[in-house]
DOKERO-750277 format. One record per residue (C-alpha): x, y, z. Coordinates in nm, 3 decimals, padded with zeros to 5 digits. Example, Ala and Ser with C-alpha at 12.3 -4.5 7.8 and 13.67 -1.06 7.14 Angstrom:
residues 2
       X       Y       Z
  01.230 -00.450  00.780
  01.367 -00.106  00.714
This chain:
residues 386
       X       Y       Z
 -01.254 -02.546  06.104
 -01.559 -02.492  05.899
 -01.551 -02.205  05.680
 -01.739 -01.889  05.780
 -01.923 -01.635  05.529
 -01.785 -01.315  05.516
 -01.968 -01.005  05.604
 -02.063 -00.884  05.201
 -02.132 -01.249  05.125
 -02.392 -01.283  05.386
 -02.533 -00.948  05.292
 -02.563 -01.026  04.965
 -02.710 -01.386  05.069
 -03.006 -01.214  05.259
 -03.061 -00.952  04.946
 -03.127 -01.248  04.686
 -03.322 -01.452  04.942
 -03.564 -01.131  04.947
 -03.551 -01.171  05.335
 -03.387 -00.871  05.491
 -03.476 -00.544  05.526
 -03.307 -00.282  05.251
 -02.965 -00.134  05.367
 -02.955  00.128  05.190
 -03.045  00.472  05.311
 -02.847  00.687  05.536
 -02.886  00.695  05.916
 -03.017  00.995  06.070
 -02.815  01.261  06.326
 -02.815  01.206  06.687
 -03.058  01.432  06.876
 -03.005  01.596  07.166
 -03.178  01.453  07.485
 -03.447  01.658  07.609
 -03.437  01.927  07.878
 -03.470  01.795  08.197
 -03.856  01.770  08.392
 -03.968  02.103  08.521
 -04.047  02.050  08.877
 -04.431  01.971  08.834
 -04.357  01.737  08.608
 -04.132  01.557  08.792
 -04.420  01.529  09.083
 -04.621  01.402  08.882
 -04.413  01.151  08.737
 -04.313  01.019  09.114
 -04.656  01.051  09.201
 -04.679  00.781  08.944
 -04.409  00.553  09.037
 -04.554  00.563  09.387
 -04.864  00.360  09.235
 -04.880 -00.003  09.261
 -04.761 -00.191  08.906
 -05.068 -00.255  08.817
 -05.213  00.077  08.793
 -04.881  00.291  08.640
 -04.713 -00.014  08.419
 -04.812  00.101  08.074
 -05.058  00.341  08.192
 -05.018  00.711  08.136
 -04.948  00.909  08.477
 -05.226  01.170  08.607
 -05.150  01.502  08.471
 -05.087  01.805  08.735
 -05.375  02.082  08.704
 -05.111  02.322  08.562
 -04.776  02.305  08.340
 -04.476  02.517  08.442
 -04.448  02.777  08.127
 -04.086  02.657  08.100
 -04.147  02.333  07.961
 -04.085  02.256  07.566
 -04.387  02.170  07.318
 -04.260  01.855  07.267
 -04.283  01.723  07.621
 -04.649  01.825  07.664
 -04.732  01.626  07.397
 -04.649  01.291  07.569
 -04.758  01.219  07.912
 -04.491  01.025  08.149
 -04.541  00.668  08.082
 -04.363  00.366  08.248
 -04.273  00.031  08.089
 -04.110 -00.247  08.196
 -03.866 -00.360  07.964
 -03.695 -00.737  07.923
 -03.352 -00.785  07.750
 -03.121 -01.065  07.728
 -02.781 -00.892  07.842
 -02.621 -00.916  07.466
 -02.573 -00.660  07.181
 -02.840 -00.835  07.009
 -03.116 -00.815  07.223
 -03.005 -00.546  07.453
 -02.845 -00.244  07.232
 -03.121 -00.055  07.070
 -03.294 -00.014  07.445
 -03.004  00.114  07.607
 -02.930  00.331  07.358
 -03.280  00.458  07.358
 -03.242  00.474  07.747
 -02.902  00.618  07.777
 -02.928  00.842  07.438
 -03.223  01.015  07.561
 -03.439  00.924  07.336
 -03.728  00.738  07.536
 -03.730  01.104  07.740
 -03.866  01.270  07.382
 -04.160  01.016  07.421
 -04.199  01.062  07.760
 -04.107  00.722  07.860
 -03.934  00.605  08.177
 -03.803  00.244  08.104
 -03.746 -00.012  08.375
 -03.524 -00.253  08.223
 -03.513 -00.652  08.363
 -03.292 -00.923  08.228
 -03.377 -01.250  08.134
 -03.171 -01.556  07.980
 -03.407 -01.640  07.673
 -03.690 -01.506  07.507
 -03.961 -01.761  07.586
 -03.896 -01.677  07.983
 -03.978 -01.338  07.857
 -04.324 -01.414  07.664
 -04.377 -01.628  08.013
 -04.311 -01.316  08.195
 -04.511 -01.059  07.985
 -04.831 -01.366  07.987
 -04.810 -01.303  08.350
 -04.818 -00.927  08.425
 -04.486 -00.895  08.530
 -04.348 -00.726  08.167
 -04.468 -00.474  07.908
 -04.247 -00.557  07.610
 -03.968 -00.820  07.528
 -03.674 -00.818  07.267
 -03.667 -01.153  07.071
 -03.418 -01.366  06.859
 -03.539 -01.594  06.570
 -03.610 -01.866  06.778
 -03.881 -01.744  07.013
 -04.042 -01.607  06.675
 -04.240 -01.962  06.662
 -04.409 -01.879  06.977
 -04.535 -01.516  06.857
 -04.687 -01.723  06.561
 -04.845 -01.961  06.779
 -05.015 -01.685  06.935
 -04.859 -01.600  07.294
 -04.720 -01.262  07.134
 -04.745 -00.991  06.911
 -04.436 -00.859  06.710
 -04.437 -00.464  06.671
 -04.103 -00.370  06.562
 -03.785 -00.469  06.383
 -03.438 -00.439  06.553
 -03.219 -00.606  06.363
 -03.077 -00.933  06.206
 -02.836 -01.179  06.369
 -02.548 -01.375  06.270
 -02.408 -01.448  06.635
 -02.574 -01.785  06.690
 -02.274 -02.105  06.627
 -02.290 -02.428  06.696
 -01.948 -02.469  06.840
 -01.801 -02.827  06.948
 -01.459 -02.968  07.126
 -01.170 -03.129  06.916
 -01.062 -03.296  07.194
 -01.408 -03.521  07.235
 -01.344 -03.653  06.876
 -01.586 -03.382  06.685
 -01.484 -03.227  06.418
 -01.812 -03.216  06.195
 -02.182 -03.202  06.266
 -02.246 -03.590  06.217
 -01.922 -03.632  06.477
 -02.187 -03.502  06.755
 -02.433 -03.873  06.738
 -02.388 -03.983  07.103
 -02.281 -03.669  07.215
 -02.397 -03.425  07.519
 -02.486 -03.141  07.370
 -02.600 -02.787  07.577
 -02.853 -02.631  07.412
 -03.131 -02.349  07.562
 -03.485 -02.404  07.446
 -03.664 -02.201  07.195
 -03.357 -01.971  07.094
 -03.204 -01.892  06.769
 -02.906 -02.062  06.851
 -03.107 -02.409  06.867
 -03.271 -02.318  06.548
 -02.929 -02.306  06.404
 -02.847 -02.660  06.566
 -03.170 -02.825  06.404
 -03.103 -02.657  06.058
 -02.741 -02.805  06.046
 -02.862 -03.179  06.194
 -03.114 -03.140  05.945
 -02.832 -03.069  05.652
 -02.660 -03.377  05.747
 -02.930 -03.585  05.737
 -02.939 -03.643  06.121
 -03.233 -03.595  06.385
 -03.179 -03.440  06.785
 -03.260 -03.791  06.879
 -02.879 -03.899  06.806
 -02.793 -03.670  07.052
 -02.774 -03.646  07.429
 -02.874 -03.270  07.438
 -02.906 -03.127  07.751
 -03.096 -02.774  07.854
 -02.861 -02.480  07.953
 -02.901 -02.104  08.002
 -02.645 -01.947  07.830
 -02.350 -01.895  08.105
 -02.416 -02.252  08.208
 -02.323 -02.396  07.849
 -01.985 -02.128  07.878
 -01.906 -02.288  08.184
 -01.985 -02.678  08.118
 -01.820 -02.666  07.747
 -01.448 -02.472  07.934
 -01.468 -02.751  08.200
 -01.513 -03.045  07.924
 -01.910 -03.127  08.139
 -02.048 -03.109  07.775
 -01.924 -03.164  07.453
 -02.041 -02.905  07.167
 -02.347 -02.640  07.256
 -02.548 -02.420  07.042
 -02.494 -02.097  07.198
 -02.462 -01.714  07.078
 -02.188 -01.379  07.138
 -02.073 -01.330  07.385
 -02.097 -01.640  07.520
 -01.964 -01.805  07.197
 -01.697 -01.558  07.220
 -01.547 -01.662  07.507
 -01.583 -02.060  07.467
 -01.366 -01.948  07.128
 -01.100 -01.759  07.310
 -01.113 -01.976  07.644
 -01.050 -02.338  07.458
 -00.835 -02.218  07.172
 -00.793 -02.439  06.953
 -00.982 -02.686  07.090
 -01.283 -02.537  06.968
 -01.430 -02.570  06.645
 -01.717 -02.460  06.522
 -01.984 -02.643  06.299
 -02.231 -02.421  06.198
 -02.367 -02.066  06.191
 -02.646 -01.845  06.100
 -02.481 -01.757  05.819
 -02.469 -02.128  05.670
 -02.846 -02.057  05.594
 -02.894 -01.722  05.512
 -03.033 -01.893  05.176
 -03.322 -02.043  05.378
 -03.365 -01.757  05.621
 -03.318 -01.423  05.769
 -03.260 -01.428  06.133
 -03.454 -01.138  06.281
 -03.457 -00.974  06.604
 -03.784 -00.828  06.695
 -03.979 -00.614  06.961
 -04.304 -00.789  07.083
 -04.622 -00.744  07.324
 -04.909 -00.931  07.423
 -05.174 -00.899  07.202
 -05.433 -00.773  07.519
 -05.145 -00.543  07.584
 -05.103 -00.410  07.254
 -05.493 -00.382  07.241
 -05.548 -00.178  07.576
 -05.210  00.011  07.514
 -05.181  00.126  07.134
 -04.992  00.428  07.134
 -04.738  00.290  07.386
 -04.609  00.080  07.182
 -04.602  00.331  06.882
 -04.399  00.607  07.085
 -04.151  00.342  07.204
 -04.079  00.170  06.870
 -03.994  00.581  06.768
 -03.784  00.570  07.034
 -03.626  00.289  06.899
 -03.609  00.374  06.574
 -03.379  00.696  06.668
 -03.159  00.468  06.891
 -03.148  00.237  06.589
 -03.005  00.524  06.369
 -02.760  00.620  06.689
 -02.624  00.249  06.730
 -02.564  00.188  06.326
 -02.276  00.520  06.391
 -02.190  00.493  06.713
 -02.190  00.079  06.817
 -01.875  00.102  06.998
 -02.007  00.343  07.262
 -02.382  00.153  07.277
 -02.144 -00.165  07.354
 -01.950  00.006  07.646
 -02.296  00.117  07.755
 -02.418 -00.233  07.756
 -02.127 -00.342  07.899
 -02.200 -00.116  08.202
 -02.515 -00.206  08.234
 -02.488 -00.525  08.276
 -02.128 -00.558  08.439
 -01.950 -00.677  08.206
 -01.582 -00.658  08.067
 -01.631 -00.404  07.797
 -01.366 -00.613  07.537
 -01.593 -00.876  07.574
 -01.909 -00.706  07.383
 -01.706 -00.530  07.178
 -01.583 -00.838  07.057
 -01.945 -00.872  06.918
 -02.008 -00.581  06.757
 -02.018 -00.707  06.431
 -02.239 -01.026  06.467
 -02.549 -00.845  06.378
 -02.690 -00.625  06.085
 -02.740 -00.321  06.263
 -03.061 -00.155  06.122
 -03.167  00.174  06.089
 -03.470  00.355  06.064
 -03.486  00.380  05.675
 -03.432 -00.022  05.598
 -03.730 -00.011  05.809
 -03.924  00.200  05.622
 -03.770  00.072  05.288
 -03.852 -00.315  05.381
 -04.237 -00.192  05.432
 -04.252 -00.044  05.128
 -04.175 -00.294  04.912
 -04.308 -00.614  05.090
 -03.957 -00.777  05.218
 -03.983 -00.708  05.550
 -04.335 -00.887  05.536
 -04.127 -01.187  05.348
 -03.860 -01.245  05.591
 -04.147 -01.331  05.851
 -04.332 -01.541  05.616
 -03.982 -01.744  05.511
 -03.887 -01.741  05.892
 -04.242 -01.898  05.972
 -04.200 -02.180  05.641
 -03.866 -02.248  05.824
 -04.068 -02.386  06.171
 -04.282 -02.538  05.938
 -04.039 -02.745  05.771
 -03.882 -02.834  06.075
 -04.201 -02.925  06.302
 -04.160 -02.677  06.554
 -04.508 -02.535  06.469
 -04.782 -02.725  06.335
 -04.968 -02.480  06.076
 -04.974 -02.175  05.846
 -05.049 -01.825  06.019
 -05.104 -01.564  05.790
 -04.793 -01.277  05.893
 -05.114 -01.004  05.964
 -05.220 -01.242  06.261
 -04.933 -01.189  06.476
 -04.698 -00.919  06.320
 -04.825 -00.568  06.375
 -04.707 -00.368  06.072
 -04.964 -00.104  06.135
 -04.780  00.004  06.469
 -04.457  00.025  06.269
 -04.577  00.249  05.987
 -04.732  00.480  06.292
 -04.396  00.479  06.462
 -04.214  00.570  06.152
 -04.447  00.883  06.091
 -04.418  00.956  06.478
 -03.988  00.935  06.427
 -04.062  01.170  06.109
 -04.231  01.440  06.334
 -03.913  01.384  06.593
 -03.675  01.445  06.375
């Protein structure tokens, strides 16, 4: 079996490579969730979700002509607001919004989140390019097609190290060039196939050696247990339970953390750019929302994974099996990485690595499609929450 970086090693891998954000700092307290809605409120905020999408999606709802006297400071500030949220159901892409959802914390913004799941991020950026959703959490992958212009990235979440190429013993593979002729599962546009190009790449091999085949990620689970395919590039849980369901039969050939010299693997939050445009200071008060679930995750990530697992009805082992195949962030590494220019490097060394591999075809400068503005606003909004 190929052998796998350890947690301080990759750290210190992404601190040389000047590509993650700075870990040090100290992660704030969790606050309490705000009081419930005083009655008016709450009409008004039904009186908004009685509106068609069009008109309350992302839209501040009306205000009532008076406020009960009961109601704290803080909420008058923020008018109820509705967004529409995707996810992929993993701790990767879906743990800083529940926690911000189930910690209270879009409630100090005034935010009511409606949260959708989705299988990869470029069915998201489809979805958002239609109407049908607000704001997206990405992995690496789908990064090439905010660069290309179909999205706008407004806040970072985290980094990942979940994403394995992970083949079967039993079909004769034991090392990446093993998989020439091979049937391969593999979902478009993720991090995971990132991860698969970057290691065919190492060994001097191309994906036309390879008999890949497209898969959402429960369908690779499903065709690598019954032996339908024979490796996929996949992420946690999914590559959790091909490890613990084929034993030793499994093997795995790569990882992020083989290239953590080349690149950081960032998850990110991202918008349109005509609904960034039209709806500014949405996206500020719900990256401050995240930013204060970010701090609550870093302490508490075995309770955010039992929430996930709720959510999204799973067996609560199974995420917490994955709790530590990500760099959980907080609101200070943020801050910190903005500061001194990193965080701008990681996307600049994440675009050079579609570059290198063809996946896009030119230079964007980071400004064009990375919104650093709305972060540095949502930082000085989290101060004021605090």
């Amino acid at each position: 079996m190929k052998k796998r970086t350890s947690f301080p090693a990759m750290t210190a891998a992404i601190a040389v490579s000047l590509m993650a954000a700075a870990t040090s700092g100290c992660s704030s307290q969790r606050q309490n969730p705000a009081p419930p809605a005083s009655k008016t409120e709450q009409e008004s905020i039904e009186t908004s979700a009685s509106k068609t999408e069009q008109e309350s999606i992302g839209t501040p709802a009306p205000e009532t002509e008076q406020e009960s006297p009961e109601t704290p400071a803080l909420e008058k500030e923020f008018s109820p607001l509705k967004l529409r949220i995707a996810y992929m159901p993993n701790m990767g892409s879906a743990s800083a919004i529940i926690a911000a959802r189930d910690g209270g914390f879009f409630d100090e913004v005034g935010i009511t989140a409606e949260l959708v799941q989705f299988q990869g991020g470029p069915a998201e950026i489809a979805a958002m390019a239609s109407g049908d959703i607000d704001i997206s959490q990405i992995g690496h992958g789908a990064h090439a097609l905010c660069i290309e212009g179909q999205a706008q990235i407004f806040g970072l979440d985290l980094y990942g190290k979940s994403d394995e190429v992970i083949a079967n013993r039993e079909k004769g593979i034991e090392k990446i060039t093993d998989l020439a002729g091979k049937r391969v599962a593999v979902t478009a546009g993720t991090s995971s196939e990132i991860v698969l190009d970057m290691a065919l790449e190492s060994a001097g091999m191309s994906r036309d050696e390879l008999e890949l085949v497209e898969m959402d990620a429960n369908g690779a689970v499903t065709a690598m247990i019954s032996g339908n395919v024979d490796a996929c590039a996949s992420w946690s849980p999914s590559t959790n339970i091909i490890r613990d369901r084929m034993g030793e039969k499994a093997v795995v050939l790569a990882g992020n953390a083989d290239f953590f010299d080349r690149v950081a693997f960032p998850g990110s939050f991202i918008a349109t750019e005509g609904f960034g445009r039209e709806n500014r200071e949405a996206l500020v008060r719900f990256y401050a929302a995240i930013l204060k679930a970010m701090d609550y995750r870093k302490e508490n990530v075995e309770e955010v994974c039992r929430w996930l697992a709720k959510e999204i009805e799973a067996d609560p082992e199974d995420i917490l099996a994955t709790k530590d195949n990500y760099e959980w962030l907080i609101a200070q590494d943020v801050r910190d990485s903005l500061d001194d220019g990193s965080l701008k490097r990681c996307y600049e060394s994440q675009q050079q690595v579609f570059l290198d591999s063809g996946r896009i075809s030119g230079k964007v400068e980071a400004e064009e499609y990375v919104m650093f503005s709305v972060m540095q606003e949502a930082l000085d909004l989290y101060q004021e929450l605090q």
